[in-house]
C-alpha positions as a Markdown table, in Angstrom:
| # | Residue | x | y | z |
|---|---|---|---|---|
| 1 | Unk | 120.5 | 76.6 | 182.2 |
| 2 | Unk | 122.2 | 79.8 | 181.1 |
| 3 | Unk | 124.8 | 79.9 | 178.9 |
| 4 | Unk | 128.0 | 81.3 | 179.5 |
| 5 | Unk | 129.8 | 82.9 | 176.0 |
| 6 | Unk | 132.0 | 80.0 | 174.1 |
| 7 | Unk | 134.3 | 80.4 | 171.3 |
| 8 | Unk | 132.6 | 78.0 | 168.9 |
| 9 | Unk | 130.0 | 78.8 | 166.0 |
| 10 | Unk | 127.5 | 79.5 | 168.1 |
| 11 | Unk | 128.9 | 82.2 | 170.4 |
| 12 | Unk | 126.4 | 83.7 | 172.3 |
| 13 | Unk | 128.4 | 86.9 | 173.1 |
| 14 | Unk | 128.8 | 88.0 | 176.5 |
| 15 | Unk | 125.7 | 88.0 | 177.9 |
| 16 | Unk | 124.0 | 84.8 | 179.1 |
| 17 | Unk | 121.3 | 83.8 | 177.1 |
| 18 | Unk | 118.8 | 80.9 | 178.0 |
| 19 | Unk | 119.9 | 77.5 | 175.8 |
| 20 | Unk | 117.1 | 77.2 | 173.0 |
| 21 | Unk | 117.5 | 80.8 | 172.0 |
| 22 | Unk | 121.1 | 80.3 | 172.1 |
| 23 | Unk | 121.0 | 78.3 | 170.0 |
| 24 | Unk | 119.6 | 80.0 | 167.1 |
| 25 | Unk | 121.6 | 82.8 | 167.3 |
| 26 | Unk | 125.3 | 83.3 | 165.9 |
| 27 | Unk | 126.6 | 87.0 | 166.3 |
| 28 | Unk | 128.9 | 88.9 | 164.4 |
| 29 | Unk | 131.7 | 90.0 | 166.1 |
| 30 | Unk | 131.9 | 93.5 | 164.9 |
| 31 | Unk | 128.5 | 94.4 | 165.1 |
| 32 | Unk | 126.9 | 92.1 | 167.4 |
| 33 | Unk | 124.1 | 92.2 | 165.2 |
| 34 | Unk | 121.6 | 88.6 | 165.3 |
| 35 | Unk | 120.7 | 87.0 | 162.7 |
| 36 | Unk | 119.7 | 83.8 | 161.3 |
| 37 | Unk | 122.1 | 80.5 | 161.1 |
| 38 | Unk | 122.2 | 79.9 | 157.2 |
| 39 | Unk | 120.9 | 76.1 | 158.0 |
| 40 | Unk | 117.6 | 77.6 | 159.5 |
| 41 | Unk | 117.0 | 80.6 | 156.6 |
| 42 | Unk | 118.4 | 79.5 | 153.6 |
| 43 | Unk | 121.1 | 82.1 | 152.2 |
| 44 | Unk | 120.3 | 84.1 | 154.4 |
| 45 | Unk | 116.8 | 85.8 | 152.5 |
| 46 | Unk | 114.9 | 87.6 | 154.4 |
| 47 | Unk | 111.6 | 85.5 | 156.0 |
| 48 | Unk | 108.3 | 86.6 | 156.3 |
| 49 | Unk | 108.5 | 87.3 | 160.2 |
| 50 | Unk | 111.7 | 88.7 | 160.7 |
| 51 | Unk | 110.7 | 91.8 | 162.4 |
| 52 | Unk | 113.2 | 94.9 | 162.1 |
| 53 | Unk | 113.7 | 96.1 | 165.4 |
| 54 | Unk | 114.7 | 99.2 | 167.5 |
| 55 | Unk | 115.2 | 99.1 | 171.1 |
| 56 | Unk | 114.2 | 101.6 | 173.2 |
| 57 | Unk | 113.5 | 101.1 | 177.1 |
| 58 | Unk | 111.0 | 102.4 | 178.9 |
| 59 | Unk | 110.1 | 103.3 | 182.8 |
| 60 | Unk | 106.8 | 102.6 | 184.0 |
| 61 | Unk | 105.1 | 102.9 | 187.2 |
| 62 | Unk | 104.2 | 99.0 | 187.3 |
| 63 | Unk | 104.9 | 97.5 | 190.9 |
| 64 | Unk | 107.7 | 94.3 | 190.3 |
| 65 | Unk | 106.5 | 91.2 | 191.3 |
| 66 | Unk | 103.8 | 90.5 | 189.2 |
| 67 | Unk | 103.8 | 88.0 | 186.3 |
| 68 | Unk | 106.4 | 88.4 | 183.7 |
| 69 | Unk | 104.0 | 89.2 | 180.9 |
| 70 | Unk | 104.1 | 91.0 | 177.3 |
| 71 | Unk | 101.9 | 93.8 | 176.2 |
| 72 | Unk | 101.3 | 95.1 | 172.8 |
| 73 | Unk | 99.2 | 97.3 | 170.5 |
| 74 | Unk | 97.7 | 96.2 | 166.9 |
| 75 | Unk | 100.3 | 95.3 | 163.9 |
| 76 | Unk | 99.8 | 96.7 | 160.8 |
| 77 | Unk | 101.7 | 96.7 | 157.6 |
| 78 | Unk | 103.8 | 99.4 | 156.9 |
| 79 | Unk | 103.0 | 100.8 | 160.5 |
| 80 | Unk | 105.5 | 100.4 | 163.7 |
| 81 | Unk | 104.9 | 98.9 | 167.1 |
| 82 | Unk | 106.0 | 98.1 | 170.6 |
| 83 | Unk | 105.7 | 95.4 | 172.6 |
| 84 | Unk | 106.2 | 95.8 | 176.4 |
| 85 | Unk | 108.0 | 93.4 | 179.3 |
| 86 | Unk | 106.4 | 93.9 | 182.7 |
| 87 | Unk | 106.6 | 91.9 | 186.0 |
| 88 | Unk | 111.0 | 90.5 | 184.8 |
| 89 | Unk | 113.4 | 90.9 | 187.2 |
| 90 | Unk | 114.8 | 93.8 | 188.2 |
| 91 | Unk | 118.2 | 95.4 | 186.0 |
| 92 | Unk | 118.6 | 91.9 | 184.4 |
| 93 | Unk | 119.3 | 91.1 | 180.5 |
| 94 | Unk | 116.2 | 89.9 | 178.8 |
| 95 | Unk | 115.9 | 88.3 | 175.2 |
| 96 | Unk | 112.5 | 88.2 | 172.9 |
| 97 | Unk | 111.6 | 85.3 | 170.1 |
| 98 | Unk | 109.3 | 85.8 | 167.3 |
| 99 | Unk | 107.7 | 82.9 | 165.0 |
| 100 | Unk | 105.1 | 82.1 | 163.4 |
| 101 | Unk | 104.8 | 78.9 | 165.4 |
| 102 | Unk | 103.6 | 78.8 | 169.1 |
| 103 | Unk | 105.2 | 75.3 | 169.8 |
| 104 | Unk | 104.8 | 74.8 | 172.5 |
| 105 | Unk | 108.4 | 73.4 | 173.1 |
| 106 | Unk | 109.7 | 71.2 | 175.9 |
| 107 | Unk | 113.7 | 72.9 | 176.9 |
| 108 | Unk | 115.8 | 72.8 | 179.9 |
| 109 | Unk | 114.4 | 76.3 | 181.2 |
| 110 | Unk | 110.4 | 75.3 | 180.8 |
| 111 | Unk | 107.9 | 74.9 | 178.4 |
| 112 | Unk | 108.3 | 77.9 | 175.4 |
| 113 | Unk | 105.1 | 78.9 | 173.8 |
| 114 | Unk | 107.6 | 79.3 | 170.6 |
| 115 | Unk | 107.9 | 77.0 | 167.5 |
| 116 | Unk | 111.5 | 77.3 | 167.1 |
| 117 | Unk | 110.4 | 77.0 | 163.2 |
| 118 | Unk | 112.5 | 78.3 | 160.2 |
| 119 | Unk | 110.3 | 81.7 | 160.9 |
| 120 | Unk | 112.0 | 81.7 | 164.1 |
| 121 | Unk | 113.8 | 85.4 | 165.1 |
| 122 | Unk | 115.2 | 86.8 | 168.2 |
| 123 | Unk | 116.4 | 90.0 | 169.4 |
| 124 | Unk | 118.9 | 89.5 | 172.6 |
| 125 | Unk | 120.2 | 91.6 | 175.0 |
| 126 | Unk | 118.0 | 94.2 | 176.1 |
| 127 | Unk | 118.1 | 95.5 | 179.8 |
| 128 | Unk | 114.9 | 95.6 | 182.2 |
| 129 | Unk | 114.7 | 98.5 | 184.3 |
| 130 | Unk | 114.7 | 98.7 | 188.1 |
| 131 | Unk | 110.9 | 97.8 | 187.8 |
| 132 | Unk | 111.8 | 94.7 | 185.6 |
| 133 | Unk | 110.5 | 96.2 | 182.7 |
| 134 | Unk | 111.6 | 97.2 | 179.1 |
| 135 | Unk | 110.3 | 97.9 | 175.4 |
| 136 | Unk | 111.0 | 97.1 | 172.0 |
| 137 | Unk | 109.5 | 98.8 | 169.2 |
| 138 | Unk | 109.9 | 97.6 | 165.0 |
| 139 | Unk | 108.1 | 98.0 | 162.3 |
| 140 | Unk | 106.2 | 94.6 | 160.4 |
| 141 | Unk | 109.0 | 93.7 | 157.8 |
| 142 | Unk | 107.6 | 91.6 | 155.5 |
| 143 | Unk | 105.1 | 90.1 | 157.1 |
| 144 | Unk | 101.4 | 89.9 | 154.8 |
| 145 | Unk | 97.8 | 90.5 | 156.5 |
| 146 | Unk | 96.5 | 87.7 | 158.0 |
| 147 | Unk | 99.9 | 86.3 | 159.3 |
| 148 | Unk | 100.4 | 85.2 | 163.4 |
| 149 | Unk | 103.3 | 86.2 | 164.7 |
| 150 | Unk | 104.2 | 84.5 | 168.8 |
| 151 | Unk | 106.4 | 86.3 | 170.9 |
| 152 | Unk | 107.6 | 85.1 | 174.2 |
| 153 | Unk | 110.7 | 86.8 | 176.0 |
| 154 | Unk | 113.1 | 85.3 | 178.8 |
| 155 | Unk | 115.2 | 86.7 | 181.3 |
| 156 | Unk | 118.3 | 86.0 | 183.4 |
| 157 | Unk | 116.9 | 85.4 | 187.3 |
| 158 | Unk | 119.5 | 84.6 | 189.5 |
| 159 | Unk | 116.3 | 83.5 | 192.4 |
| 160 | Unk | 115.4 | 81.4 | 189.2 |
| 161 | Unk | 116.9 | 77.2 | 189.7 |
| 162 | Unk | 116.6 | 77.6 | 185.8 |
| 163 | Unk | 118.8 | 80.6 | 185.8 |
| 164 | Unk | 115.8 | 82.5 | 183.8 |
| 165 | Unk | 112.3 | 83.1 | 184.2 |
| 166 | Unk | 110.2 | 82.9 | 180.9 |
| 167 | Unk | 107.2 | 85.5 | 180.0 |
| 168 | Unk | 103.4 | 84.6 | 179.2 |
| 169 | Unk | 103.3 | 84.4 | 175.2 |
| 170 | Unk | 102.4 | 87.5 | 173.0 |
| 171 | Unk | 100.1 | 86.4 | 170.0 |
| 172 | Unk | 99.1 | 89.0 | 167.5 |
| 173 | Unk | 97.5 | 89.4 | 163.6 |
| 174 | Unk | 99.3 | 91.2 | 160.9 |
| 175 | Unk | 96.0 | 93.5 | 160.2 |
| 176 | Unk | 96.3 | 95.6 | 156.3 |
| 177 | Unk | 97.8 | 99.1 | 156.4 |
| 178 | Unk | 96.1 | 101.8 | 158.2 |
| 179 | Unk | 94.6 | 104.2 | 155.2 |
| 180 | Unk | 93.7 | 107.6 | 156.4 |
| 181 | Unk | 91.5 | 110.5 | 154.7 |
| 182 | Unk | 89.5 | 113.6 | 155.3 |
| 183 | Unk | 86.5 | 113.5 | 157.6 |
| 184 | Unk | 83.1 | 113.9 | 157.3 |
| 185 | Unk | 80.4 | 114.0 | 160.1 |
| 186 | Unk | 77.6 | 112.7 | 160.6 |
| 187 | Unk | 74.7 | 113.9 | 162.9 |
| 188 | Unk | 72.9 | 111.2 | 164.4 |
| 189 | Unk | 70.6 | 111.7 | 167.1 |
| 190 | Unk | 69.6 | 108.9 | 169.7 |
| 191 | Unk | 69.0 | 105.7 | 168.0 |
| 192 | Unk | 69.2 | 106.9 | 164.9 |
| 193 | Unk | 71.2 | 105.8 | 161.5 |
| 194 | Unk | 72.2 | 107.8 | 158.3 |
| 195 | Unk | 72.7 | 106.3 | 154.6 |
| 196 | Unk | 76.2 | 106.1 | 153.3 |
| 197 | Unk | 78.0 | 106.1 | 149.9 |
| 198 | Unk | 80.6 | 103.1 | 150.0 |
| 199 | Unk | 82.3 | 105.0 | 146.9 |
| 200 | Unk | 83.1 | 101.6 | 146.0 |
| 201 | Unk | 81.5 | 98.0 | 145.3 |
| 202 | Unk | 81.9 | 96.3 | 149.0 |
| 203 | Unk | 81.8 | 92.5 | 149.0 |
| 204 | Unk | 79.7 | 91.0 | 152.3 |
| 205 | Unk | 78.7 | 87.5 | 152.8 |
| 206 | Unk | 77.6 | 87.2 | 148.9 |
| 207 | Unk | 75.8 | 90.3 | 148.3 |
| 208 | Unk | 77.6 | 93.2 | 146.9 |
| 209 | Unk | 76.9 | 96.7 | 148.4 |
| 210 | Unk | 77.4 | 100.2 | 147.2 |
| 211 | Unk | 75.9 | 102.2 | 150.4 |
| 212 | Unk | 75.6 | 101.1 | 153.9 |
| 213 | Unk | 73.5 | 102.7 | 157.1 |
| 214 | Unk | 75.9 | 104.0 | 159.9 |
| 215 | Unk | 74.1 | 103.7 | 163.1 |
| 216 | Unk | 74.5 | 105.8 | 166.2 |
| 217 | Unk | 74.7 | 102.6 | 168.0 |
| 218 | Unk | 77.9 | 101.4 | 167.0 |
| 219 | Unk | 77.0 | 98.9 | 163.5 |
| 220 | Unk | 76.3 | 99.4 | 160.4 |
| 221 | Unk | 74.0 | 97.6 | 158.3 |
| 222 | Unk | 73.1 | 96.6 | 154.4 |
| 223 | Unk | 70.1 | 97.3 | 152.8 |
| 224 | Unk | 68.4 | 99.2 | 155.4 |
| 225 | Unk | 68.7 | 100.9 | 158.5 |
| 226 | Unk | 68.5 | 100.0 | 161.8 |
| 227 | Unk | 67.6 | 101.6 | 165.4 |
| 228 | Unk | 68.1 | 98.9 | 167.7 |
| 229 | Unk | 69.6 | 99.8 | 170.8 |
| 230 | Unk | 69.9 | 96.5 | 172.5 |
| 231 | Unk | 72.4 | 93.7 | 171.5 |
| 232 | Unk | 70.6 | 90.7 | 171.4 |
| 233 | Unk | 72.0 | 87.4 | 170.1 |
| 234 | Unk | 68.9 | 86.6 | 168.8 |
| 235 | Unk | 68.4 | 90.2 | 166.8 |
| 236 | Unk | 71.9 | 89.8 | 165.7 |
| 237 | Unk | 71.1 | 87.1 | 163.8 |
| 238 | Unk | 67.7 | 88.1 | 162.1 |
| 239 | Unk | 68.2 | 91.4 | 161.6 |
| 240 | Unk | 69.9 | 92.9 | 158.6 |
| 241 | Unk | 73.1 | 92.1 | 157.3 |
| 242 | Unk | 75.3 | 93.8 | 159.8 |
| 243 | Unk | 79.0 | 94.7 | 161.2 |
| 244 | Unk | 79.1 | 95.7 | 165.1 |
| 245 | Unk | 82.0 | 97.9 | 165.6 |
| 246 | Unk | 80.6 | 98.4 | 169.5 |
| 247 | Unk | 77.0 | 97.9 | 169.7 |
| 248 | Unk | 75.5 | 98.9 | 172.6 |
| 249 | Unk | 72.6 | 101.4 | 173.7 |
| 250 | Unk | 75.0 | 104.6 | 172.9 |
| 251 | Unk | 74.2 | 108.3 | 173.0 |
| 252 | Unk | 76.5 | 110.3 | 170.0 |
| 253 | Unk | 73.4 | 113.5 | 170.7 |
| 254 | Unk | 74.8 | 113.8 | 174.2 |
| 255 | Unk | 79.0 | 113.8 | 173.6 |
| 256 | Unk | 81.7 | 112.5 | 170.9 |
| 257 | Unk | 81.0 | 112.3 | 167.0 |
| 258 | Unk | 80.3 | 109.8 | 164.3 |
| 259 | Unk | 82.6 | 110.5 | 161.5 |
| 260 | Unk | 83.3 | 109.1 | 157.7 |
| 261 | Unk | 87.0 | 109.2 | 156.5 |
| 262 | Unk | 87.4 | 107.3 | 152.7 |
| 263 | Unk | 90.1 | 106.7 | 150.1 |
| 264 | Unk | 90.3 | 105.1 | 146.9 |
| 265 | Unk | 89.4 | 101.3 | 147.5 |
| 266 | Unk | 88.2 | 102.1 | 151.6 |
| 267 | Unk | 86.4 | 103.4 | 153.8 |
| 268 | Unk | 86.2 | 104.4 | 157.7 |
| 269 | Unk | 83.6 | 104.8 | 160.0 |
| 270 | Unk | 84.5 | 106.2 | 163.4 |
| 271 | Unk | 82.8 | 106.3 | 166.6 |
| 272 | Unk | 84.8 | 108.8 | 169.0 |
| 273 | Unk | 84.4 | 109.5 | 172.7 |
| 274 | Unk | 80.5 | 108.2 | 172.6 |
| 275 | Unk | 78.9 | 107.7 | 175.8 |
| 276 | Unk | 76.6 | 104.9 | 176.9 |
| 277 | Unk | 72.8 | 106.6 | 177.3 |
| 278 | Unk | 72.3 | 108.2 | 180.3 |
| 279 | Unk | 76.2 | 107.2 | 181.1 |
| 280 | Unk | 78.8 | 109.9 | 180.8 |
| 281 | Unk | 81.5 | 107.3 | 179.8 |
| 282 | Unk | 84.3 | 107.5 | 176.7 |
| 283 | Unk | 83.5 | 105.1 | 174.2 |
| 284 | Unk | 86.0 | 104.8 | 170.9 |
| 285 | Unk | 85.1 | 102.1 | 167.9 |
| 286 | Unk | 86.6 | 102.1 | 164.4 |
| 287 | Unk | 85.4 | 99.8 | 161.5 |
| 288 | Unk | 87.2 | 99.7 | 158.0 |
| 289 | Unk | 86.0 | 98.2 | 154.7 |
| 290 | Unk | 87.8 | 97.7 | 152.1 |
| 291 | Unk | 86.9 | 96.9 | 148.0 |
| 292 | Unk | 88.2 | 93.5 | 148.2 |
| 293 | Unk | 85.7 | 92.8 | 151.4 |
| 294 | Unk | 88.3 | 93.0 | 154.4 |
| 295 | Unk | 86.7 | 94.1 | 157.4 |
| 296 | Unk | 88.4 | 95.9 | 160.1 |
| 297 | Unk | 87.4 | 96.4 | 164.0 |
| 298 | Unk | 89.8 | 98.8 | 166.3 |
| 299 | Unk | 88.8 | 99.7 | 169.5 |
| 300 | Unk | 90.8 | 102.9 | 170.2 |
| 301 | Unk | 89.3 | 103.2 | 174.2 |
| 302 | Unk | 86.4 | 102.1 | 175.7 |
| 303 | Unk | 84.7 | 102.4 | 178.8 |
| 304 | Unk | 81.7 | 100.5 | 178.5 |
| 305 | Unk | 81.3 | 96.4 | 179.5 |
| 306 | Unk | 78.9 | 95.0 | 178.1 |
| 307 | Unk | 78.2 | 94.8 | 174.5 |
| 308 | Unk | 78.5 | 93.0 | 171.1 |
| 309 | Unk | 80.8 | 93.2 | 168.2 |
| 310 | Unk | 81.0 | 91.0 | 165.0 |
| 311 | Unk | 79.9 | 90.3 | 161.6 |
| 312 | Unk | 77.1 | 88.8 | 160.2 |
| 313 | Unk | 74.8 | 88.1 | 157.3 |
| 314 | Unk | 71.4 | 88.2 | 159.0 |
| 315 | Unk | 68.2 | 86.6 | 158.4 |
| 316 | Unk | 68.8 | 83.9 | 160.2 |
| 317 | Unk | 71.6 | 82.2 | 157.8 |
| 318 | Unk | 74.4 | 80.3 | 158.3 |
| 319 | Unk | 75.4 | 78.2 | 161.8 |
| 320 | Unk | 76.7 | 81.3 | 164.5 |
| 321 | Unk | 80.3 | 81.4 | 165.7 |
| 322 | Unk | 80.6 | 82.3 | 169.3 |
| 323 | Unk | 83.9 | 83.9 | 168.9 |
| 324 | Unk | 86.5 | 84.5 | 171.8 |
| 325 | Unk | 88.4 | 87.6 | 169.8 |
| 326 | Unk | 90.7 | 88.1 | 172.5 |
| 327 | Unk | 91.8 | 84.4 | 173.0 |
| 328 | Unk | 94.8 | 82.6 | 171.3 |
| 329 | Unk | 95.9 | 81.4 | 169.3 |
| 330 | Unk | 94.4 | 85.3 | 168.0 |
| 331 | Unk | 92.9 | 83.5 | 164.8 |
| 332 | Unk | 90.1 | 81.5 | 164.1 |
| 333 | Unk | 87.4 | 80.9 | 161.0 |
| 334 | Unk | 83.9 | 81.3 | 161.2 |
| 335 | Unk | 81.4 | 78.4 | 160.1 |
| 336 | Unk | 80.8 | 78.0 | 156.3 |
| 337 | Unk | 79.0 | 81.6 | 155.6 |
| 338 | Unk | 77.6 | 81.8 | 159.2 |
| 339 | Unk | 78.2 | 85.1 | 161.3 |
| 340 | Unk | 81.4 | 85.7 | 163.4 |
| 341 | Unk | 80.5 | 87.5 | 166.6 |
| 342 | Unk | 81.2 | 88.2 | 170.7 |
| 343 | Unk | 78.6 | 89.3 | 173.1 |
| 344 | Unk | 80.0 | 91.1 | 176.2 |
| 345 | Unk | 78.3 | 90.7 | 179.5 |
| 346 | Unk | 79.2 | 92.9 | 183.0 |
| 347 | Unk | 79.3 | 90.0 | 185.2 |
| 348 | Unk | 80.2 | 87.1 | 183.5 |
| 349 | Unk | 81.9 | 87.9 | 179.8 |
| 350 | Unk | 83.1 | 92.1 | 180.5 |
| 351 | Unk | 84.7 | 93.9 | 177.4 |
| 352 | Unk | 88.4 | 92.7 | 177.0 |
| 353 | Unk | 89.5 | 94.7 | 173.8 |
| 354 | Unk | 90.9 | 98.0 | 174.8 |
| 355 | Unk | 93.1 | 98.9 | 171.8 |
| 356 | Unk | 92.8 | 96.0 | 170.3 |
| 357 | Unk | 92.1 | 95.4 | 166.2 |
| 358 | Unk | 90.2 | 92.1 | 164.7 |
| 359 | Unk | 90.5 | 91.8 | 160.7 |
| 360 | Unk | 88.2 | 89.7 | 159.2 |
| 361 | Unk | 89.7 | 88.0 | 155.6 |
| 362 | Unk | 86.7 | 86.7 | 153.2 |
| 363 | Unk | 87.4 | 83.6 | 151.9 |
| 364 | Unk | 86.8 | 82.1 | 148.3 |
| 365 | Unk | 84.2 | 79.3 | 149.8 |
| 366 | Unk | 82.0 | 82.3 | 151.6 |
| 367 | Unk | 83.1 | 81.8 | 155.5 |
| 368 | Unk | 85.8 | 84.3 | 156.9 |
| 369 | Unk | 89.1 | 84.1 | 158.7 |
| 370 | Unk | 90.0 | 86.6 | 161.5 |
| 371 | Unk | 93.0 | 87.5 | 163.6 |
| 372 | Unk | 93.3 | 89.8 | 166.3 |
């Protein structure tokens, strides 16, 4: 049930707002500006997943009636970001939660995919369009790599016997801060791979590394090169130590560029607007390593459906984790010291990353933790 504004503490202004986030919120008269009850943040100090947010609304040419859903693009500290509200109900007030907990939580409106924790922030009152959608873009606050963050938004919907109808949950990683640098390109021919100075000692599963071998084929590999144009499970795990950004049969000769950008502590290698051989297509991959072994995936635009991206240490060690990067809750560990990867398949398993980013944390025991 909606709830209509009340002169008590926990005045919800006047705009209905669905119970549980209601409930959280106290507003200040003046400004109308939300922020935490002082029993839920302490005095008031500033938690890891409040989000500082601008609203801007958006029109888009999505048709209405489709699920209430939210849509996003990678979080990176010190970066900004948007997250966008398709499928609500037309020209009606809408509200958005953040935690770090995804519940899920039984209320009087239907089951929230939200915590409700002491991480728990919202931002009320924004206004779908006439196609029931809207934006909202912030910036991370003080949220740390590695972190979770669950949105899920509601809206008033007066065809709703709730009053409101709630959106599919949002789940995305905090990834590091996005470095950037001058470029250097490479030439790589079909199937081919060119030696690489890290310009910095790079921790990977045990072995430290100096120089890596960018390959045309979307990886890059330690302590050799490689040419293999076909992503095999089974090569995957023999082969070299390796990180597939986008490995696939891929054709930089023909169109796009391989390119090296590095700073003081990184470094980038970027596949742009590489086609699939003898397939005109677009192909975009970007992998990042850092000194202190963090290991980034970003997958600007691709075209492509099959595939296989992933880390792993080769020569057949450690138990495999079949990873779904895409599912939530966007976080998961690999097996001890065992490699991390997906393997993307037309039919059955097609590419589901467009602009997404996977960072890959080493841990002190040798295994890694990822979020998307």
């Amino acid at each position: 049930m909606l709830l209509r504004p009340g002169r008590g503490r926990d005045d919800c202004g006047d705009a209905p707002i669905p119970a549980p986030f209601c409930r959280f919120l106290r507003r200040d008269s003046q400004s109308r500006t939300p922020f935490l009850p002082k029993a839920l943040s302490g005095e008031y100090t500033v938690i890891k997943f409040i989000l500082k947010m601008v609203v801007a609304l958006c029109v888009t040419g999505i048709v209405n009636g489709q699920a209430f859903v939210l849509t996003g693009e990678p979080l990176h500290v010190g970066g900004t970001f948007s997250l966008t509200a398709t499928g609500g109900p037309p020209n009606q007030i809408w509200h958005i939660g953040f935690d770090g907990d995804g519940g899920p939580t039984q209320t009087s409106i239907g089951t929230l995919d939200l915590g409700f924790s002491s991480q728990f922030f919202m931002v009320p009152w924004l206004q779908l369009d006439a196609l029931g959608t809207g934006s909202i873009m912030g910036s991370a606050g003080t949220a740390l790599p590695g972190d979770v963050i669950h949105a899920q938004a509601a809206a008033n919907d007066p065809t709703s016997a709730t009053g409101a109808k709630i959106s599919a949950a949002f789940v995305g990683g905090v990834h590091p801060p996005t470095p950037g640098g001058f470029a250097n390109n490479l030439i790589l021919g079909d199937d081919d791979s060119k030696l690489v100075d890290l310009g910095m000692a790079f921790p990977f599963y045990g072995a430290t590394w100096t120089e890596c071998y960018v390959g045309s084929n979307g990886f890059v590999t330690f302590g050799g090169g490689n040419f293999d144009p076909s992503e095999q499970i089974s090569d995957f795990m023999a082969g070299l130590p390796k990180i597939a950004a986008l490995w696939d049969d891929l054709s930089p000769q023909i169109q796009g560029s391989v390119h090296v950008e590095a700073g003081a502590g990184w470094i980038r290698i970027v596949w742009t607007g590489v086609p699939q051989f003898y397939v005109l297509d677009n192909n975009s991959a970007e992998l990042t390593l850092w000194g202190d072994g963090r290991i980034q995936l970003h997958w600007p635009h691709v075209d492509l459906a099959d595939g296989m991206v992933g880390i792993g240490p080769g020569l057949w060690q450690g138990t495999p984790t079949f990873a779904d990067f895409n599912a939530n809750p966007a976080h998961g560990w690999s097996v001890g010291a065992g490699p991390v990867f997906e393997q993307f398949l037309p039919a059955s398993k097609p590419f589901d990353l467009h602009g997404a980013a996977v960072t890959f944390f080493p841990e002190p025991a040798g295994s890694y933790y990822w979020v998307r």
